[in-house]
VOSE-16287 format. One record per residue: residue in one letter; x, y, z of N, C-alpha, C, CB in turn. Coordinates in steps of 0.05 Angstrom, whole numbers. Glycine has a CB too. Example, Ala and Ser with C-alpha at 12.3 -4.5 7.8 and 13.67 -1.06 7.14 Angstrom:
<atoms>
(atom 'a'; (264; -114; 156); (246; -90; 156); (264; -66; 156); (226; -89; 181))
(atom 's'; (257; -45; 142); (273; -21; 143); (258; 1; 157); (282; -12; 114))
</atoms>
This chain:
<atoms>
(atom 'x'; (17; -24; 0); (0; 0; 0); (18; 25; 0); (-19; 0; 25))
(atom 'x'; (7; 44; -25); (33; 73; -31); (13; 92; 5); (26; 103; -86))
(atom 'x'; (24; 98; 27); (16; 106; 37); (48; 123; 46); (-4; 90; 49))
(atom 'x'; (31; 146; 48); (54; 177; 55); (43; 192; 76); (57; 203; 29))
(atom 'x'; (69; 198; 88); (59; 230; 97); (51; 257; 92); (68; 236; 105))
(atom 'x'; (32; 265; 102); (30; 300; 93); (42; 314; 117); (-5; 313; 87))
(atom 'x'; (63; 334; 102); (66; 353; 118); (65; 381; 110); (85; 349; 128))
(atom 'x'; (62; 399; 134); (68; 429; 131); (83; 436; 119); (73; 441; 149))
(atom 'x'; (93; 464; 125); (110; 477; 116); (136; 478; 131); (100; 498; 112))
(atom 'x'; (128; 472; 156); (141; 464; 187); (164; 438; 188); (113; 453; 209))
(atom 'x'; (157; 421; 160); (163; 392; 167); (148; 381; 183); (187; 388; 177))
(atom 'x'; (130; 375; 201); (114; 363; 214); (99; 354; 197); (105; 375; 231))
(atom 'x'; (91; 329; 210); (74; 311; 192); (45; 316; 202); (82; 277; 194))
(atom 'x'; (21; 323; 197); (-5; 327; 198); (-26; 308; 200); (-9; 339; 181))
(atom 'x'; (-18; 298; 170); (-37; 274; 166); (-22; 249; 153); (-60; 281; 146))
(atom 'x'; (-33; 239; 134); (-23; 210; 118); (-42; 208; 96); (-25; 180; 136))
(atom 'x'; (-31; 199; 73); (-47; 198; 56); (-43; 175; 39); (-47; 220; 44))
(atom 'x'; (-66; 172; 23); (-59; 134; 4); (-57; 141; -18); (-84; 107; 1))
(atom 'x'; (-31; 134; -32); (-24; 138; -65); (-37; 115; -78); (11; 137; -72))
(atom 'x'; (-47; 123; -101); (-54; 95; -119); (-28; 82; -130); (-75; 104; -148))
(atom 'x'; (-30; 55; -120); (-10; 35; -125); (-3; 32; -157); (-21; 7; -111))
(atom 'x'; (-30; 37; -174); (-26; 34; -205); (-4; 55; -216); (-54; 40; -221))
(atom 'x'; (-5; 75; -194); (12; 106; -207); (43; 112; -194); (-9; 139; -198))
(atom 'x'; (41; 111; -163); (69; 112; -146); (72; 85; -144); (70; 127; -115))
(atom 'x'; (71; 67; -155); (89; 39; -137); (81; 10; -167); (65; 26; -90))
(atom 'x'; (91; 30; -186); (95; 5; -203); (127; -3; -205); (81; 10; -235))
(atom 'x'; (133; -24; -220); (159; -39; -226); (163; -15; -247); (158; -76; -238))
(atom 'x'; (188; -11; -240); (202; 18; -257); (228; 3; -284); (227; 44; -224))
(atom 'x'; (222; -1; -309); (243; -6; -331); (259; 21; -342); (229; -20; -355))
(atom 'x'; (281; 22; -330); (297; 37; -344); (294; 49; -373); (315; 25; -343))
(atom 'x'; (292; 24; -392); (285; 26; -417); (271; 42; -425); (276; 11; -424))
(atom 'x'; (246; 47; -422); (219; 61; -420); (224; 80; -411); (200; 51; -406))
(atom 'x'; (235; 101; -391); (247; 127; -378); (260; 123; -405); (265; 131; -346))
(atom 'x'; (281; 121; -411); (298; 127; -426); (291; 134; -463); (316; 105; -420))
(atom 'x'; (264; 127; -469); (257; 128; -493); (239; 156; -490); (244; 101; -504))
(atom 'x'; (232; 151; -460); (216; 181; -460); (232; 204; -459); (197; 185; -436))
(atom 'x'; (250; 207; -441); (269; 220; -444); (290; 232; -462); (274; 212; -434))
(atom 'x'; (290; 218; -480); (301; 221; -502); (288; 232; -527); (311; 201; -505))
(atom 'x'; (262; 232; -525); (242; 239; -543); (250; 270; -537); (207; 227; -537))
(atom 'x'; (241; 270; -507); (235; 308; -489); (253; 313; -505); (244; 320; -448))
(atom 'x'; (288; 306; -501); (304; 322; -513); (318; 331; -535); (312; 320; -506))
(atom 'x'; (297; 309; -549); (303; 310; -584); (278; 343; -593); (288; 266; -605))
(atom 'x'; (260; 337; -579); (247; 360; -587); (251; 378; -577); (226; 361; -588))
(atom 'x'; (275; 383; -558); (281; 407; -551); (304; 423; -570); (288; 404; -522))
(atom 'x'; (312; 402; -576); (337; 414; -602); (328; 440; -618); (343; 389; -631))
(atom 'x'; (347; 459; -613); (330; 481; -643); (330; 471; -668); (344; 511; -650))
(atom 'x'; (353; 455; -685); (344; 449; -713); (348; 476; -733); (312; 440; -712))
(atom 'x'; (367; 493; -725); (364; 521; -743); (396; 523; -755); (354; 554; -720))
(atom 'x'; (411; 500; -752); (434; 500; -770); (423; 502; -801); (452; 471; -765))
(atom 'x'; (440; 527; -809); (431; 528; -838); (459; 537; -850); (402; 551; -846))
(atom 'x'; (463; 540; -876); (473; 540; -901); (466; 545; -922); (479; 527; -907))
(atom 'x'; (485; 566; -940); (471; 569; -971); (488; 553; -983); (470; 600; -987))
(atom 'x'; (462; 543; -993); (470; 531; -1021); (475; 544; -1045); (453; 514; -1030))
(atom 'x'; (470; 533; -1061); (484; 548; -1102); (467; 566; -1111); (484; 521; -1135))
(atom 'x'; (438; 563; -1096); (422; 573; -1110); (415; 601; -1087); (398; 550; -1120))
(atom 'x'; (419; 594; -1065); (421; 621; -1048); (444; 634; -1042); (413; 617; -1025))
(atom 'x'; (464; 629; -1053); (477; 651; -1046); (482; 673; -1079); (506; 640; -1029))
(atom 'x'; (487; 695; -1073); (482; 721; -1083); (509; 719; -1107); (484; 749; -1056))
(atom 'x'; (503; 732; -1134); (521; 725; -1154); (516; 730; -1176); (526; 705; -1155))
(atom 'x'; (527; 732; -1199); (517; 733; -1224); (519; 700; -1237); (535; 757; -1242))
(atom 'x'; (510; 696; -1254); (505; 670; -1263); (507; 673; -1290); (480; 658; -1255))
(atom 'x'; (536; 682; -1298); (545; 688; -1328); (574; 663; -1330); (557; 730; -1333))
(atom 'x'; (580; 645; -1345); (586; 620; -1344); (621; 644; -1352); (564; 591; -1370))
(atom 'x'; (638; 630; -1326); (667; 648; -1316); (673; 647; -1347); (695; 631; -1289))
(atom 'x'; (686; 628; -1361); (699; 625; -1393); (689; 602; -1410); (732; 618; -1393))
(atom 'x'; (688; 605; -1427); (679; 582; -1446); (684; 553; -1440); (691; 585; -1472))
(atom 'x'; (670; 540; -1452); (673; 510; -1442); (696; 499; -1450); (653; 492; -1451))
(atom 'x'; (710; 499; -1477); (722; 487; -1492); (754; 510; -1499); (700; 480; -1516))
(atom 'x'; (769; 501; -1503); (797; 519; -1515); (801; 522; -1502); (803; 539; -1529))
(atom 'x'; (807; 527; -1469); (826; 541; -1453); (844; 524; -1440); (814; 556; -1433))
(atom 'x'; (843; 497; -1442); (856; 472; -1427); (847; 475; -1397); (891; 471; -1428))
(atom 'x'; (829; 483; -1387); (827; 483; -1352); (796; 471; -1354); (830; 521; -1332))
(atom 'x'; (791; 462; -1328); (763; 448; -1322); (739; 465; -1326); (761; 440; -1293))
(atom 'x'; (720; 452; -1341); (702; 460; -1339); (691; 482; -1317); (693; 441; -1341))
(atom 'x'; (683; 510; -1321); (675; 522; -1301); (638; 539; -1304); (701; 543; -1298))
(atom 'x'; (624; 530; -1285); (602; 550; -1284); (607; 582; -1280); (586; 542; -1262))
(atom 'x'; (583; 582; -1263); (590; 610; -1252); (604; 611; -1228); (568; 626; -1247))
(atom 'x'; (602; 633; -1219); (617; 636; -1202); (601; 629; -1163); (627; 667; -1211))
(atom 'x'; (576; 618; -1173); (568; 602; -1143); (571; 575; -1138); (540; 603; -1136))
(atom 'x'; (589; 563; -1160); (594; 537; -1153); (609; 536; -1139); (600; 522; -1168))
(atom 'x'; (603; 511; -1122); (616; 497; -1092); (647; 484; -1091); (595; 471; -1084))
(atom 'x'; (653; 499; -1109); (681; 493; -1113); (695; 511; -1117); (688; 478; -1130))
(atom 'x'; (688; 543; -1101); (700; 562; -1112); (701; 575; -1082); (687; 576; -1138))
(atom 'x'; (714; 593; -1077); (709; 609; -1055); (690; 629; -1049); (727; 619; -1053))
(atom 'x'; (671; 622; -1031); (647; 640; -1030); (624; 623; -1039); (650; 668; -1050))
(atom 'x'; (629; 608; -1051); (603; 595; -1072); (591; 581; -1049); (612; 571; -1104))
(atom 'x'; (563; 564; -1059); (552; 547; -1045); (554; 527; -1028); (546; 542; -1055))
(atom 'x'; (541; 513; -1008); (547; 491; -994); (542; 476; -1008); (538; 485; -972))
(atom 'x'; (553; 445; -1017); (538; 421; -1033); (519; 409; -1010); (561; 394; -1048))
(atom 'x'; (528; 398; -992); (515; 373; -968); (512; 398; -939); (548; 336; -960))
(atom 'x'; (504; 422; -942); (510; 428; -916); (479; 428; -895); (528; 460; -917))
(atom 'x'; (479; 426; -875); (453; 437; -864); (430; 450; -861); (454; 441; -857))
(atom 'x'; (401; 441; -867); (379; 460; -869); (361; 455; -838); (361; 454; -899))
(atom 'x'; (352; 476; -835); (336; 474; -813); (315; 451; -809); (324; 495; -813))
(atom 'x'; (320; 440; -788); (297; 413; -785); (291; 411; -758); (309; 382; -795))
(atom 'x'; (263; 399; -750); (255; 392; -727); (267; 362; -725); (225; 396; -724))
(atom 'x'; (273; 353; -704); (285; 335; -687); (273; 315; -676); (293; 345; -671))
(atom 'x'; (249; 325; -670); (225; 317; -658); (219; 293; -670); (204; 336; -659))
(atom 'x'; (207; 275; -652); (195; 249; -657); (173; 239; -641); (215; 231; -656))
(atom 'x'; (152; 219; -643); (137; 222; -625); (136; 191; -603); (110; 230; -640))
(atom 'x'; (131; 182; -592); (133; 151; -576); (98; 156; -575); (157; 148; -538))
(atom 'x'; (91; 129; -571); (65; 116; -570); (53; 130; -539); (70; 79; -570))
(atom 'x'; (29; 143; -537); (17; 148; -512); (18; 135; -493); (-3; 151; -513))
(atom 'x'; (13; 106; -500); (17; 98; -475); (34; 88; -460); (6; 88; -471))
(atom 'x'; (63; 92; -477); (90; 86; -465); (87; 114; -454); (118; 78; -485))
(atom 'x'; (89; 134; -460); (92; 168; -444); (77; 159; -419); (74; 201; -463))
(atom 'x'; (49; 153; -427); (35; 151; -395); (51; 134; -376); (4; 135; -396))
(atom 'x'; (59; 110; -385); (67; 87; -371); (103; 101; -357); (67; 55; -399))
(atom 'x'; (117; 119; -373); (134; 128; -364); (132; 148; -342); (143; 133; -380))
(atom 'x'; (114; 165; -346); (113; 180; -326); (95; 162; -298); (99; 207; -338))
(atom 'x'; (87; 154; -298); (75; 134; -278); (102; 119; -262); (54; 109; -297))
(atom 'x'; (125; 107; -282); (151; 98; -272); (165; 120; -260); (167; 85; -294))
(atom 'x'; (170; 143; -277); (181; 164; -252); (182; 169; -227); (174; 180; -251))
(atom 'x'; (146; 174; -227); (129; 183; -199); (139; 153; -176); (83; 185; -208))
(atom 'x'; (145; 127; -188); (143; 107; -178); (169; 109; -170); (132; 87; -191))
(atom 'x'; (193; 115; -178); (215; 112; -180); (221; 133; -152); (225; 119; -209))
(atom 'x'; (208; 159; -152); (218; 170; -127); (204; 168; -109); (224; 191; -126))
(atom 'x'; (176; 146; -108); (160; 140; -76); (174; 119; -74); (123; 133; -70))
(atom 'x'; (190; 103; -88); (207; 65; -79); (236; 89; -69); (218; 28; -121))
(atom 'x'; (246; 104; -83); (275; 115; -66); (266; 138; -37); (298; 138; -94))
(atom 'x'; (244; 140; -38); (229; 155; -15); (239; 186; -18); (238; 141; 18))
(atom 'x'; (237; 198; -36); (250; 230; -46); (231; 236; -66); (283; 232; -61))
(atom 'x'; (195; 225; -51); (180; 241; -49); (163; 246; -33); (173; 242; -63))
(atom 'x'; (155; 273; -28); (140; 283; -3); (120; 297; -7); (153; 298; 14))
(atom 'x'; (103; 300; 0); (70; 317; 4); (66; 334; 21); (47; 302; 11))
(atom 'x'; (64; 356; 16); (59; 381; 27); (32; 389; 33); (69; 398; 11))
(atom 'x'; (19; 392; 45); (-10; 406; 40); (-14; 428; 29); (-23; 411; 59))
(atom 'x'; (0; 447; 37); (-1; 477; 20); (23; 487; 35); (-33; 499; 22))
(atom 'x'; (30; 507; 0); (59; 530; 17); (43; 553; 10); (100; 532; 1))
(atom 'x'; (39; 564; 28); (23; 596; 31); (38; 618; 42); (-3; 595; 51))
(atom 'x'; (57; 627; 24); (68; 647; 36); (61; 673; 31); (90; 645; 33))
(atom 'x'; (78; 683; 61); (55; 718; 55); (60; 737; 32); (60; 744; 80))
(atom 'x'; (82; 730; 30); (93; 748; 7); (116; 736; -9); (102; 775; 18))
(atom 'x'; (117; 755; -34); (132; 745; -47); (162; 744; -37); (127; 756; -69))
(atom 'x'; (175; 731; -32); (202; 738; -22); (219; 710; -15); (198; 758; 7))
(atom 'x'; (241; 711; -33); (258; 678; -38); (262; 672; -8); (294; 678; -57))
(atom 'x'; (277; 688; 11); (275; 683; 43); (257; 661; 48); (265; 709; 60))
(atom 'x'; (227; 669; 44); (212; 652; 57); (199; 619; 40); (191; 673; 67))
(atom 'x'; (221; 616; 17); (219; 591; 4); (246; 577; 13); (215; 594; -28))
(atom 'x'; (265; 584; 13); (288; 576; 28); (285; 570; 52); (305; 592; 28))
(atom 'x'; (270; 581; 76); (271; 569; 95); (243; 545; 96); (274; 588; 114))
(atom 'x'; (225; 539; 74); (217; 522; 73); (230; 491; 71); (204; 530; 60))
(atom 'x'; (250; 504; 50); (258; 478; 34); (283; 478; 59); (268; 481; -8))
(atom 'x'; (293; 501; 67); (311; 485; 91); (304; 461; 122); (323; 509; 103))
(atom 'x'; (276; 467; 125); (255; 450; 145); (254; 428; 134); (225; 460; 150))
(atom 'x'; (258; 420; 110); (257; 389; 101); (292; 389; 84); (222; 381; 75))
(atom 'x'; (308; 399; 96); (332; 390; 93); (329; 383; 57); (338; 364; 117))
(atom 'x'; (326; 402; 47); (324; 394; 13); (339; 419; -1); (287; 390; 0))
(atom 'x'; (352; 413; -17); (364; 433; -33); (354; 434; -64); (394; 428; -31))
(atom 'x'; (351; 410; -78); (341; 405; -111); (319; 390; -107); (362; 389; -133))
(atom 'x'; (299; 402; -112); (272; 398; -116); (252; 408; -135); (264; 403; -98))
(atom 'x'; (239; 393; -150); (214; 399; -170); (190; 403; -153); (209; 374; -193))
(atom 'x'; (173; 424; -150); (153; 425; -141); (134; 430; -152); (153; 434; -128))
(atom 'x'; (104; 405; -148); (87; 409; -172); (74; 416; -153); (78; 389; -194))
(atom 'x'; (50; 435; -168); (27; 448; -154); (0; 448; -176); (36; 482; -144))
(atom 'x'; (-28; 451; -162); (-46; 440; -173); (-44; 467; -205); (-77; 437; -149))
(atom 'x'; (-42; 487; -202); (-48; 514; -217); (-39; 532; -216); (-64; 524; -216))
(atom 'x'; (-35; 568; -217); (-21; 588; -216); (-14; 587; -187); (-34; 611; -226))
(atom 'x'; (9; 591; -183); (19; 596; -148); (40; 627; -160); (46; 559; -127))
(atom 'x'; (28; 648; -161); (46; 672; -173); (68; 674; -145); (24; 707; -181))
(atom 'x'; (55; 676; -118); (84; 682; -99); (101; 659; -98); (80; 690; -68))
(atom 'x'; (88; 625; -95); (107; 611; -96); (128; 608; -124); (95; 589; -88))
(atom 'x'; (111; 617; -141); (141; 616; -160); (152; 637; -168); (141; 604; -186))
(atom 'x'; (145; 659; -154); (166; 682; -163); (184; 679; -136); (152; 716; -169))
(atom 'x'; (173; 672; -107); (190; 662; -90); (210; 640; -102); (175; 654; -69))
(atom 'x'; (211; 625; -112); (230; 603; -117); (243; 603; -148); (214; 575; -112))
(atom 'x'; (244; 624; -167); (256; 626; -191); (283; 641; -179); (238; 643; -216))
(atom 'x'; (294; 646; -163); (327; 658; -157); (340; 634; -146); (331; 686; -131))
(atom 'x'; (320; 610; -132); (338; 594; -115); (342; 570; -142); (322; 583; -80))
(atom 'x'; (368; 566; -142); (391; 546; -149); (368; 513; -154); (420; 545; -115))
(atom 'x'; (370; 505; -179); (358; 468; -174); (328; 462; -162); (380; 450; -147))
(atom 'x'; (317; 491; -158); (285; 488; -154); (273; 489; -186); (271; 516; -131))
(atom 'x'; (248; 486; -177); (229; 489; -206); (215; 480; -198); (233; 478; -233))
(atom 'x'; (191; 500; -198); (162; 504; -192); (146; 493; -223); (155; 539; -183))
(atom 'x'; (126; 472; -222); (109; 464; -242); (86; 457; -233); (119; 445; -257))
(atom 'x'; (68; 463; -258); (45; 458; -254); (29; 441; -266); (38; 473; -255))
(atom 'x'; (19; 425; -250); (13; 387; -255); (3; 384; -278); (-10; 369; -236))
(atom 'x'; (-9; 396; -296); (-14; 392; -325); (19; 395; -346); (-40; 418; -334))
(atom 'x'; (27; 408; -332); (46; 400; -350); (80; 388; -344); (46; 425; -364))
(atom 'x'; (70; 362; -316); (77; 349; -302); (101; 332; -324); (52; 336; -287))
(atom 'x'; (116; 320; -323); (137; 307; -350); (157; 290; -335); (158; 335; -371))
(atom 'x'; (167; 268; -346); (188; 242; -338); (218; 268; -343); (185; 204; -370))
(atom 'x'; (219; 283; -355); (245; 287; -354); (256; 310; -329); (252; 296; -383))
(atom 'x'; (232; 317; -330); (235; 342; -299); (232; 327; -274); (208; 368; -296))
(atom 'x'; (219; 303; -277); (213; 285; -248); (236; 275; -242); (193; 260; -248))
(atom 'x'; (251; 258; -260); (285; 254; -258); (303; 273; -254); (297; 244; -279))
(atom 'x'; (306; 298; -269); (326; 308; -260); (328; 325; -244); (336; 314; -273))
(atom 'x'; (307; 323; -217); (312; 339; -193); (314; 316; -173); (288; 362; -185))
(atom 'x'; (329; 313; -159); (337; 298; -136); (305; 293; -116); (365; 316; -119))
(atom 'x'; (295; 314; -114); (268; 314; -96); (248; 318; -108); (265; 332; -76))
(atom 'x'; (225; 305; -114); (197; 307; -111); (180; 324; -102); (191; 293; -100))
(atom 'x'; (171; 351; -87); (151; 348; -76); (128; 351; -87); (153; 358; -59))
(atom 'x'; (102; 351; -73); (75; 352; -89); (62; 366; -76); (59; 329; -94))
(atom 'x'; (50; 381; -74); (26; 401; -65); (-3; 382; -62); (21; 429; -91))
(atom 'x'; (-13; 377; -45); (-34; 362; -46); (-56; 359; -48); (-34; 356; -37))
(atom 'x'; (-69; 386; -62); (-80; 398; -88); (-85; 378; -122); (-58; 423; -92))
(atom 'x'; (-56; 379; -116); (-49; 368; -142); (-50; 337; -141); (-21; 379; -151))
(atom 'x'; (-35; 328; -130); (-52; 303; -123); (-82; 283; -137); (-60; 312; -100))
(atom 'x'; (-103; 299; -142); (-120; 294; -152); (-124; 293; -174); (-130; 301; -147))
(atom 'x'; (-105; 316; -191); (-115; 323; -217); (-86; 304; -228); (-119; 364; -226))
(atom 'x'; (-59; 295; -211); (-50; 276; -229); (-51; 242; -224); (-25; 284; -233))
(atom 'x'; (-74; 241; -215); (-86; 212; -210); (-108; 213; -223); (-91; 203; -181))
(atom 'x'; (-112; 227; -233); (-137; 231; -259); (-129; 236; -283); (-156; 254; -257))
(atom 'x'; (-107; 246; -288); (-99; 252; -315); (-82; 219; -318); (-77; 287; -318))
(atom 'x'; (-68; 201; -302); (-51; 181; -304); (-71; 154; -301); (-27; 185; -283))
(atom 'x'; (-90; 163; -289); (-112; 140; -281); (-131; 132; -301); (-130; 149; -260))
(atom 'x'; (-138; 143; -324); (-157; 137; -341); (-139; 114; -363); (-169; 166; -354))
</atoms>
């Protein structure tokens, strides 16, 4: 049974709560992270290596000397790719990167994530961070009460003070459970969840 604690902002534990076993506590394949992951970062590539070719770059296109009588090689104009300045033959055009993996490997990966940091226990539940104001001070000494330095924190929707509180501090990242992802769940050492959110990603992973 995925069963956790909730705590404050205090570190104190409050209550307890029951994770669905289908979502935090499946058998985690490497494999599967790793195809998702690799998708994220293929579509993050920009793809804007470019090059002129023969026909874009700038020139007159009057043929340099005759074909025949001079004893030297055949020559065009002066944008052929064998001249200085002239065209690329094979060089780079802009391309997306991007590829897509089957839905329900994505679902099934992110489900292994979430699973991956309730089996290493470096994830935790919060009930709410309500701070008075905007001010990094008072997100730092949150995350210092649970002894955490790199943490992803998902929350159910807009939290404007918690994430303008936590965009100066170092290895945080504030997200918001719709747009929850296997590659941000791995590369923060900590978990936490707002318990808000909670609902809406046991519904979006549960169907």
């Amino acid at each position: 049974m995925a069963v956790v604690n909730v705590y404050n902002t205090k570190a104190e534990i409050i209550s307890q709560i029951e994770l669905r076993e289908d979502i935090f506590n499946i058998p985690v394949k490497n494999c599967v992270l790793h195809s998702v992951v690799t998708m994220q970062l293929a579509k993050r590539r920009a793809g804007t290596a470019s090059t002129k070719h023969r026909s874009d770059v700038k020139g007159s296109t009057r043929k340099l000397f005759r074909q025949k009588g001079t004893g030297r090689a055949r020559r065009g104009d002066i944008k052929s790719p064998l001249l200085r300045g002239g065209g690329s033959v094979f060089g780079p055009d802009p391309r997306s990167y991007g590829y897509e993996v089957p839905k329900k490997v994505k679902k099934l990966a992110l489900k292994m994530a979430l699973s991956s940091k309730f089996q290493d226990n470096t994830l935790t539940v919060i009930d709410s961070i309500d701070l008075e104001s905007v001010k990094t001070k008072l997100m730092v000494n949150v995350l210092k009460a649970f002894d955490i330095q790199d943490a992803l924190i998902v929350s159910l929707g807009a939290e404007e003070k918690l994430e303008l509180s936590a965009r100066n501090i170092p290895d945080v990242k504030i997200l918001r459970s719709a747009g929850l992802n296997v590659y941000d769940i791995l590369k923060y050492n900590h978990l936490i969840l707002l318990q808000p959110a909670l609902p809406a990603i046991e519904g979006r992973l549960g169907q």
